[in-house]
N, CA, C and O atoms as a GROMACS GRO file, in nm:
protein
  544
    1UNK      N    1   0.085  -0.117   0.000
    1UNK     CA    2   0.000   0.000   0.000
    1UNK      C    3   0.089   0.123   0.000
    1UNK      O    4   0.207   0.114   0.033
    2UNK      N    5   0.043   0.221  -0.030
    2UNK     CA    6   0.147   0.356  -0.121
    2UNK      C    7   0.016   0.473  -0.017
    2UNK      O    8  -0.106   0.475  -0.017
    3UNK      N    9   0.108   0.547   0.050
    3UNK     CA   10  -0.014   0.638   0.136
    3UNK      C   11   0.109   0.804   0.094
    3UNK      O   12   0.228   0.834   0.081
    4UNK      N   13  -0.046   0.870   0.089
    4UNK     CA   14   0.009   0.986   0.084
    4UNK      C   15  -0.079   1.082   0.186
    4UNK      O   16  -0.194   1.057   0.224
    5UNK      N   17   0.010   1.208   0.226
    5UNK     CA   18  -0.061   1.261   0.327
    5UNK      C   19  -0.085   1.392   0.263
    5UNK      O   20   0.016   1.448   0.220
    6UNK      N   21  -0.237   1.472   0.243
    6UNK     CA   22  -0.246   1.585   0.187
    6UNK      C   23  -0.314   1.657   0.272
    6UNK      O   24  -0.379   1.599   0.359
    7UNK      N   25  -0.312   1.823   0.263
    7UNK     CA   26  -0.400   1.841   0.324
    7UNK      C   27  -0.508   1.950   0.287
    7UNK      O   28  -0.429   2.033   0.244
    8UNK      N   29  -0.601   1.994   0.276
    8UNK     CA   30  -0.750   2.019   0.264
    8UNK      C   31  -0.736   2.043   0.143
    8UNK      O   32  -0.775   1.962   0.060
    9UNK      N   33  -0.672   2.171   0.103
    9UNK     CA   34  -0.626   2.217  -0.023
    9UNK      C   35  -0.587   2.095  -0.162
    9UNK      O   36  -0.626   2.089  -0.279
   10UNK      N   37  -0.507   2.023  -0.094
   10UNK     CA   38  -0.405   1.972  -0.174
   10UNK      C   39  -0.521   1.836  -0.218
   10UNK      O   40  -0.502   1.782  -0.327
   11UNK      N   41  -0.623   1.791  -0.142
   11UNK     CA   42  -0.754   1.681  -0.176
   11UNK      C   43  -0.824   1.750  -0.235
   11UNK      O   44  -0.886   1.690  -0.323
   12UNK      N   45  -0.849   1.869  -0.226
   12UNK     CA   46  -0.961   1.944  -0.284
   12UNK      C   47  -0.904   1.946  -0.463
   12UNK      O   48  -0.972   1.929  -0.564
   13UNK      N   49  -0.780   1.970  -0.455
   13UNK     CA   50  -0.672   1.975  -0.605
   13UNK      C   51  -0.719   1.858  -0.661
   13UNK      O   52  -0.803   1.849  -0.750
   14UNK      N   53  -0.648   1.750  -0.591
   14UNK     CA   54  -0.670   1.627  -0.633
   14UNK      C   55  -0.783   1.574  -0.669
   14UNK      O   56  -0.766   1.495  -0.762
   15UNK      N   57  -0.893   1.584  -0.634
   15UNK     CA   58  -0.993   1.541  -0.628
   15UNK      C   59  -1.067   1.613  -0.773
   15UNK      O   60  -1.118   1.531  -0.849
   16UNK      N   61  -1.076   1.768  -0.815
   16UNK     CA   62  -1.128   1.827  -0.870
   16UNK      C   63  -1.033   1.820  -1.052
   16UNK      O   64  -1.074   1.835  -1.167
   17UNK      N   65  -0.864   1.785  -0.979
   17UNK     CA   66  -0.792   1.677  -1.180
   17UNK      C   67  -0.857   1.589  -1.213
   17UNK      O   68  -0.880   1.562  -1.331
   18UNK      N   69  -0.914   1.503  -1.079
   18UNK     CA   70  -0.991   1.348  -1.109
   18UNK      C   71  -1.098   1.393  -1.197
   18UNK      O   72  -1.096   1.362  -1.316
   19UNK      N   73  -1.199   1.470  -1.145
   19UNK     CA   74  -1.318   1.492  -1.192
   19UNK      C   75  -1.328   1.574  -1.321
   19UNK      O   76  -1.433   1.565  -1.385
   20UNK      N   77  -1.198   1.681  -1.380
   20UNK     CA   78  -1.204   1.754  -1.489
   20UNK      C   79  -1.150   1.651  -1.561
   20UNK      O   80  -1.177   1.663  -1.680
   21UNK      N   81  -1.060   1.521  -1.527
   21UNK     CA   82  -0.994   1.489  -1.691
   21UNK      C   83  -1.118   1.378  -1.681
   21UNK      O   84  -1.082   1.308  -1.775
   22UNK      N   85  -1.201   1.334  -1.647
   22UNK     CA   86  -1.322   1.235  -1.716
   22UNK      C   87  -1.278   1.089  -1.710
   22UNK      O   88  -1.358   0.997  -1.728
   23UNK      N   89  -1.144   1.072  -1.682
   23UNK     CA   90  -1.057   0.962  -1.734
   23UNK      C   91  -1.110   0.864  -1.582
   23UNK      O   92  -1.056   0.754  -1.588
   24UNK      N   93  -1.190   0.877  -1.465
   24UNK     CA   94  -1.165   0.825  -1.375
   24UNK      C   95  -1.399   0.800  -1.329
   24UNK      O   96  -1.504   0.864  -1.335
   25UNK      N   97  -1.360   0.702  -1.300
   25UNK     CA   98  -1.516   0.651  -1.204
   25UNK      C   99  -1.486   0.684  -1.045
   25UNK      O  100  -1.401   0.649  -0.963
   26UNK      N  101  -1.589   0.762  -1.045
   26UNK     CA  102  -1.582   0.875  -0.871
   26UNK      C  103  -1.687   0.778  -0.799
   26UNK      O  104  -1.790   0.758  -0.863
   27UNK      N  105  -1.672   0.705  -0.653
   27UNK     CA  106  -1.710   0.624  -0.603
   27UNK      C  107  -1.715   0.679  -0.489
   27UNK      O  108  -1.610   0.657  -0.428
   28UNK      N  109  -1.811   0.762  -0.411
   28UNK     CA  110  -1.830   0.828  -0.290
   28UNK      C  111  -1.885   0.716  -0.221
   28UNK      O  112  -1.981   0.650  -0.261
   29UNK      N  113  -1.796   0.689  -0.080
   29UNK     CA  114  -1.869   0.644   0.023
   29UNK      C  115  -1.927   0.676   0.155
   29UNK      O  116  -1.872   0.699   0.263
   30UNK      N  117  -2.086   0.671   0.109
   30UNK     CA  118  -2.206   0.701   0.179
   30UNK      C  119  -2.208   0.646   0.326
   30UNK      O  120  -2.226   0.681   0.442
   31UNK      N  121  -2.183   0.549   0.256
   31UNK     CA  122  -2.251   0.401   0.407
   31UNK      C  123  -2.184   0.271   0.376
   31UNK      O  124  -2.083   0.272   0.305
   32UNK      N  125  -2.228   0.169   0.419
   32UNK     CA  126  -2.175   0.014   0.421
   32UNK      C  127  -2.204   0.011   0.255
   32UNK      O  128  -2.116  -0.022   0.176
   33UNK      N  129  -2.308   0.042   0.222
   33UNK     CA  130  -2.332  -0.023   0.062
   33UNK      C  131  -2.262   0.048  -0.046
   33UNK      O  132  -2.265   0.004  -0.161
   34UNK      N  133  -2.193   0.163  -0.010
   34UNK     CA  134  -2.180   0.230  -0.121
   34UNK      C  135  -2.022   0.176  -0.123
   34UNK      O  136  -1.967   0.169  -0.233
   35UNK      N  137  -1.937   0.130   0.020
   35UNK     CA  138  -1.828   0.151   0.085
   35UNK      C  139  -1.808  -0.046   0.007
   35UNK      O  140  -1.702  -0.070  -0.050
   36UNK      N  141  -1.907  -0.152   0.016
   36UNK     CA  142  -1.879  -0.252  -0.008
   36UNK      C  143  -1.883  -0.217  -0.172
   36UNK      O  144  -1.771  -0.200  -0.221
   37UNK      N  145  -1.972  -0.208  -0.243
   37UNK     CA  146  -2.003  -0.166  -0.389
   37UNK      C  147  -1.792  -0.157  -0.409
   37UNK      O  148  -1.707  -0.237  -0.449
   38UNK      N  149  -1.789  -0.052  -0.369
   38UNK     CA  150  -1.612   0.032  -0.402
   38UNK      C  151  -1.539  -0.142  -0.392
   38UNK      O  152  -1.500  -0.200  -0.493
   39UNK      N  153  -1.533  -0.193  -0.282
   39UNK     CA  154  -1.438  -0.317  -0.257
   39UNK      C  155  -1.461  -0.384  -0.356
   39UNK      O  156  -1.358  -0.404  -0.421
   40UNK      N  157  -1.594  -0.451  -0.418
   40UNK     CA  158  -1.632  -0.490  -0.502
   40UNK      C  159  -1.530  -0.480  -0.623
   40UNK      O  160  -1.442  -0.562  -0.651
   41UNK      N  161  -1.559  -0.364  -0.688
   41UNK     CA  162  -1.480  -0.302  -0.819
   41UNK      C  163  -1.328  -0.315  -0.784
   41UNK      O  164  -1.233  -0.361  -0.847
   42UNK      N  165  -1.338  -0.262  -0.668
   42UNK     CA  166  -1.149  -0.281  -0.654
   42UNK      C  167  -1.116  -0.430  -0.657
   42UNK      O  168  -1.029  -0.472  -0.733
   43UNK      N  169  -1.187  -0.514  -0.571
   43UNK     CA  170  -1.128  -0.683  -0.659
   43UNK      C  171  -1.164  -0.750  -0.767
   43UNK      O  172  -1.093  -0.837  -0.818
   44UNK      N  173  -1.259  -0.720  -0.803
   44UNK     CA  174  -1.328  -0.774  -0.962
   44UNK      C  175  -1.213  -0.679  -1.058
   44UNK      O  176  -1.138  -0.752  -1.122
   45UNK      N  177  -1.194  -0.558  -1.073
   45UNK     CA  178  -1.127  -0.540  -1.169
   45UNK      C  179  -0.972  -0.494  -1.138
   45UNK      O  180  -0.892  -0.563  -1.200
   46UNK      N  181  -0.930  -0.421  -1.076
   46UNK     CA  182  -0.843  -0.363  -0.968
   46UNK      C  183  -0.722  -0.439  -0.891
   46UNK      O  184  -0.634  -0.383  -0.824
   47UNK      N  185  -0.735  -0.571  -0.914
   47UNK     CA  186  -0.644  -0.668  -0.796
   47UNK      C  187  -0.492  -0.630  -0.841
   47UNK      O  188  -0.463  -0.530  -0.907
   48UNK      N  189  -0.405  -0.721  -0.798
   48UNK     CA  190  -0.257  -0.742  -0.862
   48UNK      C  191  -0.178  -0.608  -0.949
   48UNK      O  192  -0.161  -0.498  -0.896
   49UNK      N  193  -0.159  -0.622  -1.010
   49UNK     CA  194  -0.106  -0.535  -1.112
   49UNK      C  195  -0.170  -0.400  -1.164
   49UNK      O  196  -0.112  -0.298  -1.201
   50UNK      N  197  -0.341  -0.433  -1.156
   50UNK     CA  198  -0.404  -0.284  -1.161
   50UNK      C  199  -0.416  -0.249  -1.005
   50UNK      O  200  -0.483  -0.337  -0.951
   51UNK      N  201  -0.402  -0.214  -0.972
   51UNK     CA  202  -0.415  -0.157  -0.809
   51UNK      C  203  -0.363  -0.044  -0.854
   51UNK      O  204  -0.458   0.026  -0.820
   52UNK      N  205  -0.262   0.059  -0.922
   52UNK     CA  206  -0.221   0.181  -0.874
   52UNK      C  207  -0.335   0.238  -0.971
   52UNK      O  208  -0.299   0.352  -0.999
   53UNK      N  209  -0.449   0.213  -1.032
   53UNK     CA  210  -0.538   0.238  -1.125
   53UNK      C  211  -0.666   0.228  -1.022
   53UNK      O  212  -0.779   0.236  -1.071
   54UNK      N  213  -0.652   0.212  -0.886
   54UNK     CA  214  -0.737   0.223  -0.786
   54UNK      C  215  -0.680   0.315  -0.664
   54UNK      O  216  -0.585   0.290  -0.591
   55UNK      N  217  -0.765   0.426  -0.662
   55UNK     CA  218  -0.722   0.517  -0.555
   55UNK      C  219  -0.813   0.552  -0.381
   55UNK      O  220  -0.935   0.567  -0.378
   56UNK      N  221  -0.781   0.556  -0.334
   56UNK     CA  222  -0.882   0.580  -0.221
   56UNK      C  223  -0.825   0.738  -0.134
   56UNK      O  224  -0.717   0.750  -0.077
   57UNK      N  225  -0.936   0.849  -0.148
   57UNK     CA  226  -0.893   0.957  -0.028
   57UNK      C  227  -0.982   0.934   0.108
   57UNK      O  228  -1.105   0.942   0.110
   58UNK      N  229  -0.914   0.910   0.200
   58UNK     CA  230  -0.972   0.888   0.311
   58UNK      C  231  -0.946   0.960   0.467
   58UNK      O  232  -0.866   1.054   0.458
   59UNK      N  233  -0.978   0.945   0.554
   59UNK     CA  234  -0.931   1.021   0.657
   59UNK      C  235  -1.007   1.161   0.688
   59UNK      O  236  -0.937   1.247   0.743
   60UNK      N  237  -1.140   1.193   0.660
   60UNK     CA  238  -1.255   1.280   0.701
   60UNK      C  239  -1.178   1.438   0.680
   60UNK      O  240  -1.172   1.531   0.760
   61UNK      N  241  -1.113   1.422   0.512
   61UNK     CA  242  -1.110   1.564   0.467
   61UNK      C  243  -1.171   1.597   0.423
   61UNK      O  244  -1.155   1.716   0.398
   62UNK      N  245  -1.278   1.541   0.376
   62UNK     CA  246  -1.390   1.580   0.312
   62UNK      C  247  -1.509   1.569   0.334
   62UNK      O  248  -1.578   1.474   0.296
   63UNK      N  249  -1.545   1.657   0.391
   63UNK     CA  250  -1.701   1.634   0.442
   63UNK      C  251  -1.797   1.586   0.351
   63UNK      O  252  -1.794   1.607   0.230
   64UNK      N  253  -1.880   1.522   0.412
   64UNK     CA  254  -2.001   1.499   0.340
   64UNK      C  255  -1.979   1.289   0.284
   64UNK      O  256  -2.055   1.193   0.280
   65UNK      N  257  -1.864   1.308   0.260
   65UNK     CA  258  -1.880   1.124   0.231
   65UNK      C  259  -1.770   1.084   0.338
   65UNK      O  260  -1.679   1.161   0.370
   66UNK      N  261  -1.786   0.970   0.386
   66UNK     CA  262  -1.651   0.859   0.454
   66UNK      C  263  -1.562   0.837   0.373
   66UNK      O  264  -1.478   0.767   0.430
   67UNK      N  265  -1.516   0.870   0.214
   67UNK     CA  266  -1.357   0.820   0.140
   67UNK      C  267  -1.462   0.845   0.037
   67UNK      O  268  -1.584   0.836   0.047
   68UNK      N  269  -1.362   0.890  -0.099
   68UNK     CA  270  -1.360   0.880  -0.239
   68UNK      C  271  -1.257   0.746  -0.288
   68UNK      O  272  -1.139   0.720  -0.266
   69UNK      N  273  -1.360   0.682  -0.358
   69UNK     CA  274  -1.290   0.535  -0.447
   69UNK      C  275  -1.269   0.640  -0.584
   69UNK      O  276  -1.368   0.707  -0.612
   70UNK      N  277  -1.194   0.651  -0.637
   70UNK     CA  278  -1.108   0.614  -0.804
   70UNK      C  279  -1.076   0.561  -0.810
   70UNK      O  280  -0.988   0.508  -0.742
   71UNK      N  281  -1.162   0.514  -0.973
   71UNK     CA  282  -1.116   0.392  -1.058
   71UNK      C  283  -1.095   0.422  -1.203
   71UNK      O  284  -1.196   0.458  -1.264
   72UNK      N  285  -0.969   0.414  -1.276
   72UNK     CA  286  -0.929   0.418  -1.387
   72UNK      C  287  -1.062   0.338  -1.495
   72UNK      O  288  -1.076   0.217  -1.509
   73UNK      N  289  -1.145   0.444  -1.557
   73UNK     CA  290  -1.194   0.392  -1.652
   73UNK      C  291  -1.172   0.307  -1.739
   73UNK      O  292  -1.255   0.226  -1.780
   74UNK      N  293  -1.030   0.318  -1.783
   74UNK     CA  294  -0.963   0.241  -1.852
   74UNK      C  295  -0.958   0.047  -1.820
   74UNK      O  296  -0.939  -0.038  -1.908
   75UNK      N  297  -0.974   0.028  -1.710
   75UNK     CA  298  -0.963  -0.135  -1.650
   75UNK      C  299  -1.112  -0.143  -1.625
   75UNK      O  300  -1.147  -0.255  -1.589
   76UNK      N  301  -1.210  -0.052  -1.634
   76UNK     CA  302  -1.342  -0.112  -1.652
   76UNK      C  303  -1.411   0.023  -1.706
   76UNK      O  304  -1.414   0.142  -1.675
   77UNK      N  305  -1.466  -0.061  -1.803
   77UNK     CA  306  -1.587   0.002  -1.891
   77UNK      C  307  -1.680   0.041  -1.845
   77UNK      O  308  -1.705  -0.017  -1.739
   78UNK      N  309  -1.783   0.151  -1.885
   78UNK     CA  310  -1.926   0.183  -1.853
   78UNK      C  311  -2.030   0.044  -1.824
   78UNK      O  312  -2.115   0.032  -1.734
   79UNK      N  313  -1.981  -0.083  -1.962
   79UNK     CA  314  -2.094  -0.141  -1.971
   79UNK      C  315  -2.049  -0.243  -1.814
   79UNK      O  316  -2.125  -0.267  -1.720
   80UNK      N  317  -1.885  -0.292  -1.831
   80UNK     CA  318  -1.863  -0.381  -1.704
   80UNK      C  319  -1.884  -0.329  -1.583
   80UNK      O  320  -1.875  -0.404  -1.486
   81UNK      N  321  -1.912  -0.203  -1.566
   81UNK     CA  322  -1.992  -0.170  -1.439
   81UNK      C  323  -2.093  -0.160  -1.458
   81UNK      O  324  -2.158  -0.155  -1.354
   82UNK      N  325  -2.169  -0.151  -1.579
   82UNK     CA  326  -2.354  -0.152  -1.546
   82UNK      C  327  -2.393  -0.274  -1.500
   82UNK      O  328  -2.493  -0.288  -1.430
   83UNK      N  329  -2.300  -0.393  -1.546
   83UNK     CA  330  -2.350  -0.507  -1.549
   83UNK      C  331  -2.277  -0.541  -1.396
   83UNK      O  332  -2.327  -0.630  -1.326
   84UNK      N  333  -2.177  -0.479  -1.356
   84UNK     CA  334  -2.150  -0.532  -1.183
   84UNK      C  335  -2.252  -0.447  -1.103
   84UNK      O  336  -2.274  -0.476  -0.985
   85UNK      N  337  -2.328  -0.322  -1.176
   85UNK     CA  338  -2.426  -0.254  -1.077
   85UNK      C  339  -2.579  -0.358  -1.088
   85UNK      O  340  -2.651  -0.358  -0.988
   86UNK      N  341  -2.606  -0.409  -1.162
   86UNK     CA  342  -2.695  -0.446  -1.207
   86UNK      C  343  -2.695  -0.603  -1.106
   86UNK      O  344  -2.801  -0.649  -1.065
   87UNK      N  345  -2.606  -0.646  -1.088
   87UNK     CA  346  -2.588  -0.748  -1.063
   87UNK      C  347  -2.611  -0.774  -0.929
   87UNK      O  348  -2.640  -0.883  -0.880
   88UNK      N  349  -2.591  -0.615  -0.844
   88UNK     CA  350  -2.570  -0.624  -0.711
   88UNK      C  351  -2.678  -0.502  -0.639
   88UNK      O  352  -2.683  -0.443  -0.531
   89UNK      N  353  -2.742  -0.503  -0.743
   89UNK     CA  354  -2.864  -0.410  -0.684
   89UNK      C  355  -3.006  -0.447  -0.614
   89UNK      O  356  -3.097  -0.383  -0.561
   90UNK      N  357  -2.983  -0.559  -0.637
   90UNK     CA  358  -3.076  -0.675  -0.563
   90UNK      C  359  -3.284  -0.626  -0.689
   90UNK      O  360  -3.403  -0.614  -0.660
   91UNK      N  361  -3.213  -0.617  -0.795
   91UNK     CA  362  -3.334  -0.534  -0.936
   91UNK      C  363  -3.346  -0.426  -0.865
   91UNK      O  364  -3.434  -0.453  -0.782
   92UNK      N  365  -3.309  -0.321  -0.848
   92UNK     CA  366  -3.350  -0.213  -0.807
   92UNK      C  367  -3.336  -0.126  -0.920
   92UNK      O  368  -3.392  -0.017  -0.923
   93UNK      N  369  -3.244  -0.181  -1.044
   93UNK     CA  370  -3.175  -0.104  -1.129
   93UNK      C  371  -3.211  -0.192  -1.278
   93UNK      O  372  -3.165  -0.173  -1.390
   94UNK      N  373  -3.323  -0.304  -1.226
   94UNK     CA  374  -3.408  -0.409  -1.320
   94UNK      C  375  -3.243  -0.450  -1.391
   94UNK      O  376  -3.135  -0.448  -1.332
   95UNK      N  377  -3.275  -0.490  -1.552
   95UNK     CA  378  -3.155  -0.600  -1.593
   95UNK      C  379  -3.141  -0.518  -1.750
   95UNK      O  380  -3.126  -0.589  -1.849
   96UNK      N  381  -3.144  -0.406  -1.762
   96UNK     CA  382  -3.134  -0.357  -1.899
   96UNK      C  383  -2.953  -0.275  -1.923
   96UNK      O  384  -2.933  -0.153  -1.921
   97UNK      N  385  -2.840  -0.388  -1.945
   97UNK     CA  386  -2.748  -0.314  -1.918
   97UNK      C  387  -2.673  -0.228  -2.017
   97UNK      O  388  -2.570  -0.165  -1.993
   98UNK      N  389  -2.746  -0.233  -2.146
   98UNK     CA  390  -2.748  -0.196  -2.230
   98UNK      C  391  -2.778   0.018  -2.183
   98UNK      O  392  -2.705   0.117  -2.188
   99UNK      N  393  -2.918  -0.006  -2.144
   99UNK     CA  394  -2.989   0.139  -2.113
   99UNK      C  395  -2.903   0.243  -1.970
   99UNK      O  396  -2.902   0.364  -1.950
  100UNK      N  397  -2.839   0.127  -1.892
  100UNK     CA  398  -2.729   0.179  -1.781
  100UNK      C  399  -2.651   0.207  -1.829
  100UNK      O  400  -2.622   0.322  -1.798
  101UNK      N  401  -2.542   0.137  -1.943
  101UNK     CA  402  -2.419   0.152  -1.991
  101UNK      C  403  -2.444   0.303  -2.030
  101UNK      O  404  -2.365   0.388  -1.990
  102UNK      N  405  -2.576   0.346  -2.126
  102UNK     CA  406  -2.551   0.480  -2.210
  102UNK      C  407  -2.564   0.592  -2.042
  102UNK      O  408  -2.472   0.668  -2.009
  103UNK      N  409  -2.657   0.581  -1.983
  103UNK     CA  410  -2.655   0.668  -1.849
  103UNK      C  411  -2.496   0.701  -1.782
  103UNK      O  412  -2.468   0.811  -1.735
  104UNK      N  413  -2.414   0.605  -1.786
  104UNK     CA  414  -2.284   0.573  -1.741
  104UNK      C  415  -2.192   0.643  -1.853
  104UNK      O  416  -2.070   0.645  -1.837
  105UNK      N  417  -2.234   0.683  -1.935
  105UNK     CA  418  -2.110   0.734  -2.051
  105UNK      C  419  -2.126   0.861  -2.003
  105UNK      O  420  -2.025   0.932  -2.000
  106UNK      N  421  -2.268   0.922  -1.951
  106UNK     CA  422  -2.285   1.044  -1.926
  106UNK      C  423  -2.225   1.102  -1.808
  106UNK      O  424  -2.164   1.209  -1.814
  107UNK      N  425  -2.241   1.039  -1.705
  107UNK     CA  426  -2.177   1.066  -1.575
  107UNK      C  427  -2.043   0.964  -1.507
  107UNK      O  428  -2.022   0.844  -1.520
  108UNK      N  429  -1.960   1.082  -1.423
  108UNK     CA  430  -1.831   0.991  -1.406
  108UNK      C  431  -1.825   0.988  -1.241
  108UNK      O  432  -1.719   0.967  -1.183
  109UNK      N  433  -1.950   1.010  -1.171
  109UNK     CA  434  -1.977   0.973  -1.017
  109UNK      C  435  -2.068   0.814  -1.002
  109UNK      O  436  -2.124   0.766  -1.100
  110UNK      N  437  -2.069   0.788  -0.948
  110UNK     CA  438  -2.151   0.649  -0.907
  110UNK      C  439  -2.189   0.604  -0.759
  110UNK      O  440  -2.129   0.557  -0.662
  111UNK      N  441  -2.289   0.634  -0.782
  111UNK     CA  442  -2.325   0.684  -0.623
  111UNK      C  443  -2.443   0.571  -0.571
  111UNK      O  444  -2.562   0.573  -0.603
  112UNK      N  445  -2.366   0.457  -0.469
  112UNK     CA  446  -2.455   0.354  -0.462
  112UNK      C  447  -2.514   0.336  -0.270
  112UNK      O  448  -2.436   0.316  -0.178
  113UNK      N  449  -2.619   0.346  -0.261
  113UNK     CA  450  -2.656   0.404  -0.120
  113UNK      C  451  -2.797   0.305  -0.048
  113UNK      O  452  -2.888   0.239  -0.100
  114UNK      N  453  -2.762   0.332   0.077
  114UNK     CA  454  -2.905   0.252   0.144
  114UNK      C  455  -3.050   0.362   0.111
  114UNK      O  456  -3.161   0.347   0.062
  115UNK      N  457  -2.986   0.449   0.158
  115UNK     CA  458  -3.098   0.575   0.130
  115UNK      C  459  -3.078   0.666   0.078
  115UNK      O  460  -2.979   0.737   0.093
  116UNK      N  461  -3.176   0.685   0.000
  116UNK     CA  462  -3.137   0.839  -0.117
  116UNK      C  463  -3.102   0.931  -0.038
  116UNK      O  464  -2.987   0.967  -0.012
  117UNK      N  465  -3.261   0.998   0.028
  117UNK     CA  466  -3.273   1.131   0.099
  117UNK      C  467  -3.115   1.172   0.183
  117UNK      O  468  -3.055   1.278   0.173
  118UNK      N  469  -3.079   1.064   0.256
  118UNK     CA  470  -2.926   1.111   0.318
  118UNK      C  471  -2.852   1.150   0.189
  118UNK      O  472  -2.813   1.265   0.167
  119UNK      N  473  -2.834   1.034   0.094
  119UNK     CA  474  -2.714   1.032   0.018
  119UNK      C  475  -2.690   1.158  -0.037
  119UNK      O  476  -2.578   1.209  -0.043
  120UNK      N  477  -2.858   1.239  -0.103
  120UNK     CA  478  -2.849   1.325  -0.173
  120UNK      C  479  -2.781   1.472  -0.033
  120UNK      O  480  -2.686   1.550  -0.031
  121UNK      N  481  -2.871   1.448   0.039
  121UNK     CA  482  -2.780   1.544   0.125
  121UNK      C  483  -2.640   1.529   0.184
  121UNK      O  484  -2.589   1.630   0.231
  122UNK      N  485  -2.578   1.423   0.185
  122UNK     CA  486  -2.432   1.388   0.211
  122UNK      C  487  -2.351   1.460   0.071
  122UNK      O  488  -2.240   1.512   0.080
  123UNK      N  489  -2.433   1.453  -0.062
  123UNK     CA  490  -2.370   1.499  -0.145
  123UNK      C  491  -2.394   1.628  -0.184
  123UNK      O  492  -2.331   1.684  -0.273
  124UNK      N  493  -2.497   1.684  -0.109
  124UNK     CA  494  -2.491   1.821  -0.103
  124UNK      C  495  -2.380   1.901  -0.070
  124UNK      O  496  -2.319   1.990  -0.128
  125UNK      N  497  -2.371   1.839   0.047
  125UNK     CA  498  -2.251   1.885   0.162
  125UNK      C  499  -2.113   1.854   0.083
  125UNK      O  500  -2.026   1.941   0.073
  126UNK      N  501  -2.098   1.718   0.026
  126UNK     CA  502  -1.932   1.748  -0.106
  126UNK      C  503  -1.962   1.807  -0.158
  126UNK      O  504  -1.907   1.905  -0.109
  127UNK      N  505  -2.031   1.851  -0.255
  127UNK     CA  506  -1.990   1.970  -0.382
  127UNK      C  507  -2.029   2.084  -0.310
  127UNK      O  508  -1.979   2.170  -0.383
  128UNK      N  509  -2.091   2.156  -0.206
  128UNK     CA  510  -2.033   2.310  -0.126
  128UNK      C  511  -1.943   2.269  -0.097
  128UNK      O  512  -1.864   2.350  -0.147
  129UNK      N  513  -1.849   2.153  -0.019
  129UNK     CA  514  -1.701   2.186   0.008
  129UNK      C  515  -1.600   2.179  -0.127
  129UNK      O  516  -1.492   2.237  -0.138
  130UNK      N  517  -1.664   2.093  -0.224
  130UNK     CA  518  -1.554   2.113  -0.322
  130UNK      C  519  -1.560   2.226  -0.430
  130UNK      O  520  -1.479   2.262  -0.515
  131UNK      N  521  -1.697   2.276  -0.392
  131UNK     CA  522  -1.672   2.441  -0.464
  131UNK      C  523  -1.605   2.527  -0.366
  131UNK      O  524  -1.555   2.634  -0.399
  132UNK      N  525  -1.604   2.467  -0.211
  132UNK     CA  526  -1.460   2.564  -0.194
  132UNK      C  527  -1.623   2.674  -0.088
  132UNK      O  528  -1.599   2.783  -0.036
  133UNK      N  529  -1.716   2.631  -0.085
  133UNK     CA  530  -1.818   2.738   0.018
  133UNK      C  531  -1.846   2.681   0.183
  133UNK      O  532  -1.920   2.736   0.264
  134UNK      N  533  -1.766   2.558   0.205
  134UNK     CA  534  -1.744   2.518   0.332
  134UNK      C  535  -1.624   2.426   0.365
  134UNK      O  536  -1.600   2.331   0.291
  135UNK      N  537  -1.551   2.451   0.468
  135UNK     CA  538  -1.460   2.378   0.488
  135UNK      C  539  -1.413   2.286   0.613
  135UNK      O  540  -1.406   2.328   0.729
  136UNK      N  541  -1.388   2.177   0.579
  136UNK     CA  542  -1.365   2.057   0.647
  136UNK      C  543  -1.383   2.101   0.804
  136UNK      O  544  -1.369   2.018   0.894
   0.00000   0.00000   0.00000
């Protein structure tokens, strides 16, 4: 394991290259489901040799989620995650992975949760801190 220590500024940097170059799947963890979902992807695609193509910021610099998962688009596709979301949504997300894959080309967050109403307000609270209008 490879740890780096940043601080508010320097995650807020990091975090906001991830999200402008497109090149990366943003994996906020909510709760247990969103936090297992991330483990998931990191051993199904991520193990051995891709691991530095899996990133984790952790350590409550960022309000609003428990850790950001990045994952190099590149070692998994839109469709191989519709079909690992699909798989593990217990049908919540029915079986069309075709109609997920195009939703997934559009957006590069993936946001998998017990409950909306928190989630959406947990993610309220990241994007005011990562626009920089509240801080840690």
């Amino acid at each position: 394991m490879s740890m780096l220590v940043l601080d508010e500024a320097e995650v807020r940097a990091l975090i906001h290259g991830k999200i402008d170059s497109r090149e990366w799947w943003i994996l906020p963890w909510l709760d247990g489901r969103s936090a297992a979902l991330s483990q998931r992807i990191e051993e199904t695609f991520y193990a051995g040799d891709a691991s530095p193509d899996f990133e984790l910021v952790a350590g409550g610099s960022v309000p609003g989620v428990l850790a950001l998962a990045f994952a190099q688009k590149r070692r998994m596709t839109a469709r191989q995650l519709a079909r690992l979301l699909i798989r593990n949504s217990a049908n919540h997300l029915g079986s069309d992975v075709a109609h997920l894959t195009r939703q997934l080309h559009e957006h590069d967050v993936v946001i998998s949760c017990e409950d909306r109403q928190t989630a959406e307000m947990r993610m309220a609270v990241f994007q005011a801190w990562l626009e920089g209008r509240v801080s840690a």
